[in-house]
N, C-alpha and C positions, 0 to 999 in steps of 0.2 A: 504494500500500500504506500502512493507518494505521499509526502508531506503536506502538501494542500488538501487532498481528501480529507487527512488523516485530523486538518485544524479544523475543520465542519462537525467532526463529533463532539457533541456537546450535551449536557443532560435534557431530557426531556424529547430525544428523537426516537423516533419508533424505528428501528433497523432491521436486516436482516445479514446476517452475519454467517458466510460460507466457510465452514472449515473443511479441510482434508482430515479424515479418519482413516486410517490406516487397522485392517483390519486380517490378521495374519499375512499374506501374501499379496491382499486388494488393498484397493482404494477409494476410498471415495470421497464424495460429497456431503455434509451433511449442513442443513440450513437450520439455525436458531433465530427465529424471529422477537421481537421482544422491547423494550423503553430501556433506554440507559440512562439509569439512577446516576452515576458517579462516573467520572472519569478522573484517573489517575497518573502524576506522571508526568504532564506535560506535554509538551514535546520532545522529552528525551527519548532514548533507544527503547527503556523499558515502559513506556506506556502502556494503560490498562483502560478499560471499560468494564462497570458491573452493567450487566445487563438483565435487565428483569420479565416473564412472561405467564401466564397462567396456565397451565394444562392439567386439564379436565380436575380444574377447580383448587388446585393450589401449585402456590407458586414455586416459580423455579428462577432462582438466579446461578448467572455462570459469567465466568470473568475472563475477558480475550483479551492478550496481550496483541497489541494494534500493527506493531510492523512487525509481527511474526509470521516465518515462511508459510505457517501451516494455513493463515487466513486467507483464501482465494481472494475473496471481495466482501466486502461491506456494501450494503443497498439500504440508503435514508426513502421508507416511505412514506414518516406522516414527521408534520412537526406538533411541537406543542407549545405554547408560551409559559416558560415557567419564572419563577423570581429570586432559584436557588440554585448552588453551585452542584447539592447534592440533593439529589429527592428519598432520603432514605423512609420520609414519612409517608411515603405511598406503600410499605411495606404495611400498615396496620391499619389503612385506610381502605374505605371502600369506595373511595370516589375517584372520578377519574378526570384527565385533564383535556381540556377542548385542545382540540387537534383537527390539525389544517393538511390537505391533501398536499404533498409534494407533487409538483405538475413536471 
């Protein structure tokens, strides 16, 4: 992932996040869709994203180191307007944040 991509993540975007899975001898694909809570890091080499999504009714966070080989691509589909650096309070919240189609 370049560097400009890479300044766009920001808390409050709904992404989809492609990693390689390596699975004995295969490969693959595997997509995490989901709101990144927190981003970690910077722009240094070790930057982070928590990323947050729901399935089949409770949550699941997983944390992708940003310019690492294993992440094919990052896809921003929604945004959201939020007023914090970290949205950890949506972990015990049930509300959710208005969100705007990326075009």
């Amino acid at each position: 992932m370049d560097k400009t991509k890479a300044q766009e993540l920001k808390p409050g975007l709904t992404v989809r996040v492609h990693q390689k899975i390596k699975e004995g001898e295969k490969e693959r694909i595997q997509v995490f869709e989901g709101m990144i809570l927190a981003r970690k890091g910077g722009s240094q080499q070790g930057a982070t994203i928590l990323v947050r999504k729901i399935s089949e009714g409770v949550g699941v966070e997983k944390i992708f180191p940003i310019y690492s080989p294993t992440i094919t691509k990052i896809d921003i589909t929604k945004k959201a307007k939020v007023r914090r650096a970290k949205l950890y309070y949506l972990r015990q919240s049930k509300k959710k944040l208005k969100e705007h189609a990326v075009k």
